[in-house]
N, C-alpha and C positions, 0 to 999 in steps of 0.2 A: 511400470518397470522399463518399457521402451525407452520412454523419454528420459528416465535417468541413466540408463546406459548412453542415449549420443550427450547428453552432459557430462557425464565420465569421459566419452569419447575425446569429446572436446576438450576438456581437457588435457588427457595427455597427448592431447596431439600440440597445445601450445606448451606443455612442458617439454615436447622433446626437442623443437623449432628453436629454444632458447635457451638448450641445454644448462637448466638450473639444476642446484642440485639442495632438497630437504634438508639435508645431514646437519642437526644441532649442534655436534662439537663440532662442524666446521665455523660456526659465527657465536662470537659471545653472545650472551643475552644481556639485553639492553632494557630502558626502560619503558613498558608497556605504552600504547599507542594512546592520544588523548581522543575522547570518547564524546562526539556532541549527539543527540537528538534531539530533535525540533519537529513542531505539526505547524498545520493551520487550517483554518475549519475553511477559508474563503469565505468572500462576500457573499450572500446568502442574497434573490432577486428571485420578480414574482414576472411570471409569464403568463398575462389576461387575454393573448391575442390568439390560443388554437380551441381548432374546435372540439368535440369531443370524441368523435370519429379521431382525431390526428391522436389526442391525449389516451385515448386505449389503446391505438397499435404502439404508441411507445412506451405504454405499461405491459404491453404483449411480448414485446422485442424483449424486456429486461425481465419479463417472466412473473409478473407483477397481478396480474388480472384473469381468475377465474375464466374460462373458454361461458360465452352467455352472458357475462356481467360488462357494464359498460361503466368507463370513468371520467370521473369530474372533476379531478386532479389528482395529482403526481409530483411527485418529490423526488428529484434526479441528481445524484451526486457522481464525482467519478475522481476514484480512488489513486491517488497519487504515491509512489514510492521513488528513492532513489538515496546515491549511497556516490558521499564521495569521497575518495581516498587519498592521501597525501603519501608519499615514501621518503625515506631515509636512504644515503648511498656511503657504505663505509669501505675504506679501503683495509684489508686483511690479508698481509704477507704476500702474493702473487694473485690474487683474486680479491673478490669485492661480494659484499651481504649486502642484501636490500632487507630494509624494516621497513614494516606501516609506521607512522607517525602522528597522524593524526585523520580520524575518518566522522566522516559528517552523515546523521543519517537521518532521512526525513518521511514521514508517512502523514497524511494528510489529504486534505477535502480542495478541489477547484470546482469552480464554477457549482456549485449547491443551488436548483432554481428548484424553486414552487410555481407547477403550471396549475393555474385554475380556467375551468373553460367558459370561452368568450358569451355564451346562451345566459351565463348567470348573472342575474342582476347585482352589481356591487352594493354591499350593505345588505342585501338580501338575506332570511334564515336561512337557505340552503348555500348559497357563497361564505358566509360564516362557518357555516359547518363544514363546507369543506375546507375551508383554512385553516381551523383549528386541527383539523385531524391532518393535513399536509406539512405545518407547524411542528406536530407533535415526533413526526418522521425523521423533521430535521433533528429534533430535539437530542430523538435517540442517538440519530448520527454524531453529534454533539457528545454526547454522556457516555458513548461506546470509545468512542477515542482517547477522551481523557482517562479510561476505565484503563486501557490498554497503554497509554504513554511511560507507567512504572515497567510495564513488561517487555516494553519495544525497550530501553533501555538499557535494563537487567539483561536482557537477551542481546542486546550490541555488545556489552562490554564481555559476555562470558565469552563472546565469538571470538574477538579482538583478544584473549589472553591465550585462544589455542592458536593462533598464527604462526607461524613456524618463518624465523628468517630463509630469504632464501638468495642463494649462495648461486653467482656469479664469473665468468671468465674476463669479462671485461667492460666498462663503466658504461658502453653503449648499448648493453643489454638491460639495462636496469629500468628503462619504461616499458618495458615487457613482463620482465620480473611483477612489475607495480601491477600489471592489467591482469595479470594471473591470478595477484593476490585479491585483484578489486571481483573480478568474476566469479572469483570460486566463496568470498565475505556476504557477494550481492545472493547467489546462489542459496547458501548458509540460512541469509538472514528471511527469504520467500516465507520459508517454512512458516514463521511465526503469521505474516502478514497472512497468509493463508488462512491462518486459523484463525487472524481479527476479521478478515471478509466472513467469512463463513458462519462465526458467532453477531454480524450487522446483521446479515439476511437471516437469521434464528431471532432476534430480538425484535427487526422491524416486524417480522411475520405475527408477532404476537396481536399488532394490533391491527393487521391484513386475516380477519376472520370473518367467517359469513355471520358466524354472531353480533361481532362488533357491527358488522357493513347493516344488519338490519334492525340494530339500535339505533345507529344513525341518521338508516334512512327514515326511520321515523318520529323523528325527532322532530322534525319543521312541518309535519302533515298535519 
């Protein structure tokens, strides 16, 4: 609850800086904002040069590895969002509306590498097996996104129809107006991405089990 009051905060501390005003009948209504979302998974690249000591403290750091259990590879992705906003500037009898116009919005995969550690022999049964199971990581990451790109969507466009123009004293205020309206959209839209991180690490975890880990591990003995 802290943290969403200094976001409340913040806000109207830059609503009062740029004294806009909500008010509906003061700006016609215009026609609603155009609506992109786009992902991408990134190039996907295998990392054969750390050792296994390095490759469990960065499955430790991400919270990945059992306290006792030691890895021999990892599947490291890092979660991209971002939102961009375009405005509208209309002039209306002694003042001026800002409208969104059109907003861009993108969640998506950079840099996705599979480390396997440098001890294993390539082509080896146990280097195979840890590739398929570090593979299968990706996979989901893969299959979770696409799962979610109707909902990232769905969930832009409902955002973009409660937007409220917002009403202005004069046409130099109107990139302020825009960053209001980008801050409080980008704000908005967390909510969902929140719950697509949160449902990755519930879906990866399915197959981060000591059941699976000692199916596996016996698999090449």
């Amino acid at each position: 609850m802290k943290k969403l009051y200094i976001i409340l905060n913040i806000f109207l501390f830059l609503f009062s800086n740029i004294n806009i005003s909500l008010a509906k009948e003061d700006c016609p209504t215009i026609s609603t904002p155009k609506i992109e979302v786009y992902s991408s998974y990134g190039k996907l690249r295998y990392d054969l040069s750390k050792s296994n000591s390095y490759i469990t403290a960065l499955a430790k750091q991400n919270g990945k590895v059992e306290k006792g259990m030691f890895a021999s590879g990892l599947s490291t992705i890092k979660i991209e969002s971002d939102i961009d906003f375009a405005s509208r500037t209309l002039k209306i009898k002694n003042y001026y509306c800002v409208y969104p116009e059109a907003i861009s919005v993108f969640v998506g995969y950079q840099t996705p590498i599979i480390h396997i550690a440098k001890n294993l022999r390539k082509g080896s049964c146990k280097f195979n097996m840890v590739k398929r199971h570090e593979q299968a990581h990706q996979q989901i990451n893969i299959t979770t996104l696409k799962y979610f790109m109707p909902k990232f969507s769905q969930f832009a466009k409902k955002l973009a129809l409660n937007i409220k123009p917002i009403k202005v004293s004069s046409k130099t205020k109107a990139n302020k107006a825009t960053q209001f309206m980008l801050e409080k959209y980008h704000a908005d839209f967390k909510q969902i991405v929140d719950i697509f991180k949160s449902e990755l690490k519930i879906e990866n975890g399915k197959l981060d089990t000591k059941t699976n880990y000692k199916i596996e591990s016996n698999i090449c003995k």
